[in-house]
C-alpha positions as CSV (number, residue, x, y, z in Angstrom):
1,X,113.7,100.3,125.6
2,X,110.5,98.8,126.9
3,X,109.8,101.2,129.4
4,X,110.7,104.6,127.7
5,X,110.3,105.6,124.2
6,X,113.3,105.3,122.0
7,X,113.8,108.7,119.8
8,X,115.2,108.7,116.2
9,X,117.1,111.8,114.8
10,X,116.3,110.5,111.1
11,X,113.3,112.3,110.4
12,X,113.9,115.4,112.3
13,X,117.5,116.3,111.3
14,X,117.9,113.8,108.3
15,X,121.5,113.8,107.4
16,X,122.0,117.0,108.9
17,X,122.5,115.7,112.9
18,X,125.8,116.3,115.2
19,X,126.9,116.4,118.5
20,X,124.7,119.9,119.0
21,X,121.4,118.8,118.1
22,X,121.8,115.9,120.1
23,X,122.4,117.4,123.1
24,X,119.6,119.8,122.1
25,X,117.1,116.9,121.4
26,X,118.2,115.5,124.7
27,X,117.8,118.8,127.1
28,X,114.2,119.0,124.9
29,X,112.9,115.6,125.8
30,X,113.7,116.0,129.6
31,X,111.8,119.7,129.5
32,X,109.0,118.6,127.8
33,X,108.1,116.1,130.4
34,X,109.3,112.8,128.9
35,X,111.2,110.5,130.6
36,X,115.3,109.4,129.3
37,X,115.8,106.4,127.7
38,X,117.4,106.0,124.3
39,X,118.7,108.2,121.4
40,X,119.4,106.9,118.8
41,X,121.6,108.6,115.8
42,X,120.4,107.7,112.8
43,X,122.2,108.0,109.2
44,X,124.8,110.2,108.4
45,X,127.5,109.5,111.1
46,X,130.5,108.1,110.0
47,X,133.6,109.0,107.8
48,X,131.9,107.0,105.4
49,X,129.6,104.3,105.2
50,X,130.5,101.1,106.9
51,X,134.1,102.6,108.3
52,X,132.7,102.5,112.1
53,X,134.5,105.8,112.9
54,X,132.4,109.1,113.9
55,X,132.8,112.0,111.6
56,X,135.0,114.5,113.9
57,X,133.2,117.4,112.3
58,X,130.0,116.3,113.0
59,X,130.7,114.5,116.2
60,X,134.0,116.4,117.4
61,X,134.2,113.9,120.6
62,X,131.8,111.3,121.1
63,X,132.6,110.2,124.5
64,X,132.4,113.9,125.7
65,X,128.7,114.0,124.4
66,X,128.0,110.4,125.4
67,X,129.1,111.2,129.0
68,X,126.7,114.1,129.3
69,X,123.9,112.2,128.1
70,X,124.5,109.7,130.7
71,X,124.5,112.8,133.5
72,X,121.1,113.7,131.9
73,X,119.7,109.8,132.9
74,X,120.6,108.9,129.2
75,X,122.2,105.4,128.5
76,X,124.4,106.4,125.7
77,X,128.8,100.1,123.2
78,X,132.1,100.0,123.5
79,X,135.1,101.5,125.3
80,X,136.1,104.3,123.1
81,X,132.8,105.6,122.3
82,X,130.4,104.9,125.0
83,X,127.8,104.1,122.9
84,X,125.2,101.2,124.1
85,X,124.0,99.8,121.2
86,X,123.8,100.0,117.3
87,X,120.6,99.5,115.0
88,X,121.8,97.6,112.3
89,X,120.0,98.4,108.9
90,X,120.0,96.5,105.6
91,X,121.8,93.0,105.4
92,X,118.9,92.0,102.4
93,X,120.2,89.1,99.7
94,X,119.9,92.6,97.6
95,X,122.6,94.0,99.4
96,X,125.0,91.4,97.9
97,X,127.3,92.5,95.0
98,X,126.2,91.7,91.5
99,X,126.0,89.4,89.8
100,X,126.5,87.5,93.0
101,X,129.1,84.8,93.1
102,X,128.0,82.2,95.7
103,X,129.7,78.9,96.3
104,X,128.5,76.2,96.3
105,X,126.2,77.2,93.6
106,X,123.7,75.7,95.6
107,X,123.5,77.6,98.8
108,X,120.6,79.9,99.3
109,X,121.4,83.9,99.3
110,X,119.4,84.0,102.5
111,X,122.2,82.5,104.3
112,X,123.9,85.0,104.0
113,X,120.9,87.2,106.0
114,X,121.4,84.5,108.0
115,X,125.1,85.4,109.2
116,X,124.7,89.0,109.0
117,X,121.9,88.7,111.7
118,X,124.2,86.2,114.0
119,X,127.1,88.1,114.0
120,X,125.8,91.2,114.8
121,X,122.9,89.7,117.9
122,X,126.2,89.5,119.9
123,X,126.7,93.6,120.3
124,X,124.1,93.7,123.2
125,X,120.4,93.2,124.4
126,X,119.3,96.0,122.9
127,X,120.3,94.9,119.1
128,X,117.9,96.6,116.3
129,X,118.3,94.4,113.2
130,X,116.0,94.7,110.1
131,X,116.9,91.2,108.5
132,X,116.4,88.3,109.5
133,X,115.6,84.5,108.0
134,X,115.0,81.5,110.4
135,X,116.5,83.3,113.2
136,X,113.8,83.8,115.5
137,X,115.7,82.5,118.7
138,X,118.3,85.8,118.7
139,X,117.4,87.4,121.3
140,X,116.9,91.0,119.5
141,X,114.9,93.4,118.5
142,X,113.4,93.0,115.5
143,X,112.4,96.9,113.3
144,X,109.2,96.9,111.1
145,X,109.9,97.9,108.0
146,X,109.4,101.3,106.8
147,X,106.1,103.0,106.5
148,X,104.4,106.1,105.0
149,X,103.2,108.6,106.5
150,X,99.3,108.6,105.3
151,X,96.8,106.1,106.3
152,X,96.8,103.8,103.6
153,X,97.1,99.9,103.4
154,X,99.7,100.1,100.7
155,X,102.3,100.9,103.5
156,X,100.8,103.0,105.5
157,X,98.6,103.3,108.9
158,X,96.5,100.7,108.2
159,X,99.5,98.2,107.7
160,X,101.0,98.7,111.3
161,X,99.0,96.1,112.9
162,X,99.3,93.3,110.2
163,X,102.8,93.9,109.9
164,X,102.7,93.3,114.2
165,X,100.3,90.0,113.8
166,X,102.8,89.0,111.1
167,X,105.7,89.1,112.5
168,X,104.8,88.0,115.6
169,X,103.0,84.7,113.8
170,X,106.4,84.1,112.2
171,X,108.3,83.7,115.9
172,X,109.7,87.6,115.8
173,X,107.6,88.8,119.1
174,X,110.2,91.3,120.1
175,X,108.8,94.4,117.6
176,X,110.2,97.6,117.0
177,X,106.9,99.3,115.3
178,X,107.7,102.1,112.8
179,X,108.3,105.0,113.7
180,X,105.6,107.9,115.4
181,X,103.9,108.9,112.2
182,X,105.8,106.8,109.4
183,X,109.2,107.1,108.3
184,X,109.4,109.1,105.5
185,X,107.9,112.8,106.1
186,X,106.7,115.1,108.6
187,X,102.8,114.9,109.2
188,X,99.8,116.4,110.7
189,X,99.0,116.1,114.2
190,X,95.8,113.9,114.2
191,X,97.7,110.8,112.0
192,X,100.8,111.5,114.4
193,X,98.8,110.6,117.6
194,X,95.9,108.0,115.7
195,X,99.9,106.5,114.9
196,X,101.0,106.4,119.0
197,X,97.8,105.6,120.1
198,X,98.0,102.3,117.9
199,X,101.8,101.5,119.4
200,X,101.0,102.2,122.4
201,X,100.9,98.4,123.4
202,X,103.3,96.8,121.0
203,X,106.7,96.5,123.2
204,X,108.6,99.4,122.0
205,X,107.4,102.9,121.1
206,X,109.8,105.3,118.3
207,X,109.3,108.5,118.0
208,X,111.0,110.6,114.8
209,X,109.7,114.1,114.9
210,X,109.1,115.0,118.5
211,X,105.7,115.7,119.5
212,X,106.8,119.4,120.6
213,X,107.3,119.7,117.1
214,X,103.6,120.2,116.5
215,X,101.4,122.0,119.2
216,X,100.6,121.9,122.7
217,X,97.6,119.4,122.7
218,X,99.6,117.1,120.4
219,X,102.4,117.4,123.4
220,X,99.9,116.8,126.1
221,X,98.4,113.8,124.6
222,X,102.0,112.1,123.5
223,X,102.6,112.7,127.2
224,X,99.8,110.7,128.5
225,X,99.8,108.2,126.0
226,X,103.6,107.5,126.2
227,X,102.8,107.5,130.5
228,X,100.0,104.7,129.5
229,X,103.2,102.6,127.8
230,X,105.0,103.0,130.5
231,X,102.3,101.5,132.9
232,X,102.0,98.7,130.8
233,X,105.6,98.0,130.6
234,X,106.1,95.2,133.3
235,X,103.0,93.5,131.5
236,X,104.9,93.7,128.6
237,X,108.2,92.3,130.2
238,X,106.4,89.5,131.2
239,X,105.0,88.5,128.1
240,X,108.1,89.0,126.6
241,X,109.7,86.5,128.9
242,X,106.9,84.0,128.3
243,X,108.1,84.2,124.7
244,X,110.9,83.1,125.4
245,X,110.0,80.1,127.3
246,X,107.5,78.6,124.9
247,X,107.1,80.9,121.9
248,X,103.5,82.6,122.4
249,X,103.6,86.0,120.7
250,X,103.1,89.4,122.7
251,X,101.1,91.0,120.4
252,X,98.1,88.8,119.1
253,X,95.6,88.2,116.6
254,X,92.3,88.0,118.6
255,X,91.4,85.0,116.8
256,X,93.8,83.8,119.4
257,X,91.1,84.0,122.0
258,X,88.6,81.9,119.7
259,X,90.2,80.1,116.7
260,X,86.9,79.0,115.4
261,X,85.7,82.4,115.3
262,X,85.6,83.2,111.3
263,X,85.0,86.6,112.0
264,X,87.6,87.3,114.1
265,X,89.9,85.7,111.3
266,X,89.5,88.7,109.4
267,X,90.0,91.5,111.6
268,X,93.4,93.0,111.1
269,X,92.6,96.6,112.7
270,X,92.7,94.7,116.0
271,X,95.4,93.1,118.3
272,X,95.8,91.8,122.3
273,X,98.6,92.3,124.3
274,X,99.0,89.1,126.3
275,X,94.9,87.6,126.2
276,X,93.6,90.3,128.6
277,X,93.8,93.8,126.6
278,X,92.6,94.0,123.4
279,X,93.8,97.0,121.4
280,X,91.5,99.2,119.1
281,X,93.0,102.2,117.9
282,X,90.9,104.8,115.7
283,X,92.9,104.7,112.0
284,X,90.2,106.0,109.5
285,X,90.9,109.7,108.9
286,X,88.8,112.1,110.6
287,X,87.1,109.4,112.8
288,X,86.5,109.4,116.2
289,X,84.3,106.3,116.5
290,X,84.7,102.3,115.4
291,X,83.4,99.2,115.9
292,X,85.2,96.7,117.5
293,X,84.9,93.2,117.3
294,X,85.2,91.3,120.4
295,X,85.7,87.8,120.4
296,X,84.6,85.6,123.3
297,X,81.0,87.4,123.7
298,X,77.7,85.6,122.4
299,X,78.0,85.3,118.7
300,X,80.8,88.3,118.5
301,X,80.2,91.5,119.2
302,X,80.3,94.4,117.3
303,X,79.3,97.7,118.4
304,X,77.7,100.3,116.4
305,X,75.7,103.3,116.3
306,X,72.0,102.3,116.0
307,X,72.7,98.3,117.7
308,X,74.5,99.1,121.2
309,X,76.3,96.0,122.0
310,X,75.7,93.2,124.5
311,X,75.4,94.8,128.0
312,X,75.7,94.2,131.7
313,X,74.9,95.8,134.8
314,X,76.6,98.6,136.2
315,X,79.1,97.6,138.9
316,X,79.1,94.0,137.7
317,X,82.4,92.1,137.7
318,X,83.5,91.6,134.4
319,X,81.9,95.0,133.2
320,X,83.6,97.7,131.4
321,X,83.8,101.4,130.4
322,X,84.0,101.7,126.4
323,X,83.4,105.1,124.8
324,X,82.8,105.1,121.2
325,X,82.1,108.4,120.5
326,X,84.2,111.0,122.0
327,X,84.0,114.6,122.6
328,X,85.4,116.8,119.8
329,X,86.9,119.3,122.0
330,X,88.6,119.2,125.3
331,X,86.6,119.4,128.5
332,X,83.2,118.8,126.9
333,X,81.6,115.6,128.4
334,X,81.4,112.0,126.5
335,X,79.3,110.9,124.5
336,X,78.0,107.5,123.1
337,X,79.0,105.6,127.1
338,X,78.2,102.0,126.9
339,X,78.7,99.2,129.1
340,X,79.9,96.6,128.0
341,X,80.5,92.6,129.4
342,X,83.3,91.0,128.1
343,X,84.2,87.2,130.1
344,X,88.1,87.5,128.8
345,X,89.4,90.7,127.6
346,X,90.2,94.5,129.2
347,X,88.8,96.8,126.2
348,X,91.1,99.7,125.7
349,X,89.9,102.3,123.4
350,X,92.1,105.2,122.1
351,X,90.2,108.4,120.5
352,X,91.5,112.0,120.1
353,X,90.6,115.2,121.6
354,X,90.9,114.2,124.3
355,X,92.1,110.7,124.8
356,X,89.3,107.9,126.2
357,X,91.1,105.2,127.7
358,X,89.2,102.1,129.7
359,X,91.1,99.5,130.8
C-alpha cells in the first residue's frame, strides 16, 4: 500500500460497481502503465449493510474474480472470499442508537470508538479505519476524512496538509490522504494533479477517478508523479518504522526543523517527509509559482518574484535546483531557475505543465 497506489471504485462507479467493472478497472490500470497494488470496492457490496455477504448479483463469485486479480499481480481476507483486507468506515459515538443507553452512566461514548477500532486492527496490516480515540498504538492505517473537491480551506485542497500535520501531531503517522481530487465529485484536470502532486509524499496515495478518465497529459503526469511515490517508498518505510520505535511523525510540520522559528509556526501549505524533503505543492488555482518558506536558512527564506532568495554557488554541496516558475506548455524551457543553499532540507517543488521536480 506504500509502494503502489491504492484505487477506490467509489467515485467512479458509486453504487453501481460489480464483478465486471472490476476486472475492467483492473485490465485498465495495468494498460495504462501503472503498477498493481490494491483495489478496493467501495460501498454498495453486500446483501445489505453490515450482513458481510457479497451481493451474488453484483458479485456472482468473488473468489473467481479475486483469483484473477491475483493472476494480474493484484493482492485481492479470508478463506471464502480471498479478499485481503477491509476499510472499515464509520464507528463515530453518532453511530450509536438513540437516545443512547450507556452503562454505567458514567462511561464516555468514545469508548465505544475505542472498541470498534481494537476489534477490527486484528483483520490484517493493511486495516483502513476512520475512527479512532487514544488508539494510536494499532498498527493501522488511519483514512483522512472526506474532502471536497475544490480548493477551499472549508474542506477542501487547502486542508490536505493540516489535516496530515494534525494527525500526525496527535500519534496517527500512518495516513491514508483523501482521495486523488476529493471525495465527493468528479473534477477538472489541473485540481486533480495540484491534488497528487501534494500526496505524493504522505505514505499512501488513493486514487478515485482514474487519471485516464481525463486526457493524455493528465495520464502522463499521474504516471510520473505516482513513479516519484514509488521511489520514495523505502524512505517512507523507514520512517514509518522509526514511528514505531519512538513515535516521530512521517510527515512533519517544518517547524520541526526550527521550533523557535515563529514563522515557520504558521505555515500550513508546507510539510517534510522525514527532516530531509520538504514538500511544496502549488494549491492556489491557476498558479504555477509560490513561495516557500524554508526553515534553517539565515532569517528564513522566502522566495519571490522581485527578492530571489539566498544563493550559493553552482556545484556547491548543499546546493539545489528550485524552479518557481514553470513553463506553461510542454517542451518550452523553464523559467524563473534559481539556486538555492539550504544546510538541512532536499527542496522538492511540484508545478504543472510539465512537472518540475528537484530533489
Amino acid at each position: 500500500m506504500v509502494t503502489h497506489p491504492v484505487w477506490v471504485t467509489l467515485a467512479r462507479y458509486d453504487i453501481g460497481v460489480n464483478d465486471s467493472l472490476v476486472r475492467d478497472l483492473a485490465n485498465e490500470i495495468i494498460a495504462n502503465g501503472f503498477k498493481n497494488s490494491h483495489i478496493e470496492i467501495d460501498v454498495i457490496w453486500e446483501t445489505c449493510y453490515g450482513s458481510l455477504t457479497f451481493d451474488t448479483n453484483l458479485f456472482r463469485d468473488i473468489r473467481a474474480l479475486t483469483d484473477e486479480l491475483r493472476s494480474l499481480g493484484f493482492r485481492a481476507l479470508r478463506n471464502e472470499s480471498g479478499i485481503d483486507s477491509f476499510d472499515f468506515d464509520y464507528g463515530e459515538v453518532s453511530f450509536l442508537p438513540k437516545p443512547s443507553t450507556i452503562e454505567p452512566i458514567e462511561r464516555n461514548p468514545v469508548a465505544f470508538s475505542d472498541a470498534y477500532a481494537k476489534v477490527i486492527s486484528q483483520f490484517g496490516p493493511m486495516v483502513q479505519m476512520e475512527t479512532s480515540v487514544e488508539k494510536q498504538q494499532l498498527p493501522n492505517y488511519f483514512v483522512m476524512d472526506k474532502l471536497k473537491s475544490d480548493r477551499s480551506g472549508q474542506h477542501g485542497l487547502k486542508t490536505l496538509i493540516p489535516k496530515l500535520l494534525q494527525l500526525n501531531l496527535v500519534g496517527y503517522p500512518f495516513i491514508v490522504g483523501e482521495m486523488v481530487g476529493g471525495g465527493n465529485s468528479k473534477t477538472w484536470s489541473e485540481l486533480y494533479v495540484r491534488w497528487l502532486q501534494a500526496s505524493v509524499f504522505m505514505p499512501v496515495v488513493k486514487y478515485s477517478f482514474t487519471p485516464w478518465d481525463f486526457d493524455n497529459e493528465t495520464l502522463e503526469i499521474c504516471r510520473n508523479l505516482t513513479d516519484l511515490h514509488t521511489q520514495y517508498a523505502p524512505r517512507i518505510l523507514e520512517l514509518m518504522q522509526k514511528a514505531v520505535e519512538d513515535g516521530t511523525p512521517v510527515n512533519l510540520p517544518i517547524w520541526w526543523l526550527d521550533p523557535t522559528d515563529s514563522t515557520a509556526q504558521t505555515i500550513d501549505s508546507e510539510y517534510l517527509l522525514g527532516e530531509d524533503v520538504l514538500a511544496a505543492p502549488v494549491i492556489t488555482q491557476k498558479s504555477v509559482r509560490r513561495d516557500i518558506y524554508l526553515p534553517g536558512a539565515p532569517g528564513g527564506t522566502r522566495p519571490t518574484q522581485s527578492t530571489p532568495p539566498y544563493r550559493a554557488p553552482l556545484g556547491s554541496a548543499n546546493t539545489l535546483l528550485l524552479s518557481t516558475l514553470c513553463p506553461t506548455s510542454p517542451g518550452s524551457a523553464p523559467h524563473g531557475l534559481q539556486w538555492l543553499h539550504v544546510s538541512r532540507l532536499s527542496v522538492i517543488v511540484h508545478c504543472n505543465r510539465p512537472i518540475c521536480t528537484s530533489v
